[in-house]
C-alpha positions in Angstrom: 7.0 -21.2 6.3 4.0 -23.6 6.1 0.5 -23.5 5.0 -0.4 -22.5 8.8 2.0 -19.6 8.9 0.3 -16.2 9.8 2.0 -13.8 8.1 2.0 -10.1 8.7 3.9 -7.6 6.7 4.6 -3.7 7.9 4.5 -1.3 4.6 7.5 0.1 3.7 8.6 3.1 2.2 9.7 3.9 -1.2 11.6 6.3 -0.3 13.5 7.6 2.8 10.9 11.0 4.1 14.1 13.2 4.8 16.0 12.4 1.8 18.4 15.2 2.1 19.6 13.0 5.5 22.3 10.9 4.5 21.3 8.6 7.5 17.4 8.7 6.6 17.8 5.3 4.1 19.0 3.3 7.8 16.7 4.8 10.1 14.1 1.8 11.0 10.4 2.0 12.2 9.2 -0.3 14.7 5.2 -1.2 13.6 4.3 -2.0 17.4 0.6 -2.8 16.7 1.6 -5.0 14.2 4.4 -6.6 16.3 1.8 -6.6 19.3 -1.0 -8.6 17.3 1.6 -11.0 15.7 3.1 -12.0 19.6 -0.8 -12.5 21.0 -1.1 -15.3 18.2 2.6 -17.1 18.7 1.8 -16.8 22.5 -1.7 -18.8 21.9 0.2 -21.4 19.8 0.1 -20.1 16.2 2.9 -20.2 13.6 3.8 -16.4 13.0 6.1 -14.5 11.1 6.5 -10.8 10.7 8.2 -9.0 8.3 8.8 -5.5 7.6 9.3 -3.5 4.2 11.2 -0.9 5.5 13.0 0.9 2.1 13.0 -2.5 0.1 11.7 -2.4 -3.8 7.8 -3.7 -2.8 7.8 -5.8 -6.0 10.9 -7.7 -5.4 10.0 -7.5 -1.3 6.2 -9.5 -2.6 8.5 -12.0 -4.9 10.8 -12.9 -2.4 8.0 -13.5 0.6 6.3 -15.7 -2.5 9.4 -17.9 -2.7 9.5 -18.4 0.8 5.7 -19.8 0.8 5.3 -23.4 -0.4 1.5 -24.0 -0.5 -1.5 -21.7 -0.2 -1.6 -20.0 3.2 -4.3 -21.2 5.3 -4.9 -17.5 6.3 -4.8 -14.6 5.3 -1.9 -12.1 4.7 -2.2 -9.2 7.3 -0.7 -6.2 6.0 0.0 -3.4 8.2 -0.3 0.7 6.7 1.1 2.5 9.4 1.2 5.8 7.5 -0.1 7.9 4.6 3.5 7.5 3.3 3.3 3.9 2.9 0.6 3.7 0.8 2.2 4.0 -2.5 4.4 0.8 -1.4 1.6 -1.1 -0.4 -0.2 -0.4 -3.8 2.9 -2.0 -5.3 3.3 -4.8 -3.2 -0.2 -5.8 -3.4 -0.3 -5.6 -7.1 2.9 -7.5 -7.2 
């Protein structure tokens, strides 16, 4: 990533919603608006990338994304809240 990369992140969860589903920790959500906006820009010629929380710690998730950026972004972060059940998760990644 460079100082020109757009980045957008999709909230994740902290935990699965149907825990008692052994399958709910590998189900995946799709954040089409976000994945919408994000293709507009790298069809217009911008430097995107798009990430999604999914059922990753938000701390480490916001420490890793950190290593990954060498300089100030140029603009902002766009993070996506699809749901009332991501909010907790975004809390921590944005205090991270």
């Amino acid at each position: 990533m460079n100082k020109n990369t757009i980045i957008f992140v999709s909230a994740g969860l902290n935990e699965p919603k149907k825990n008692g589903n052994p399958l709910a920790s590998y189900h995946s959500y799709l954040n089409y608006g976000l994945l919408g906006l994000a293709s507009i820009l790298d069809k217009k010629g911008y430097d995107v990338i798009l990430l999604h929380g999914r059922f990753s710690n938000p701390t480490t998730f916001a420490q890793e994304l950190l290593k990954k950026v060498k300089a100030t972004p140029t603009y902002p972060l766009f993070l996506s809240i699809p749901s009332v059940f991501t909010l907790g998760w975004s809390k921590s990644f944005l205090k991270s």
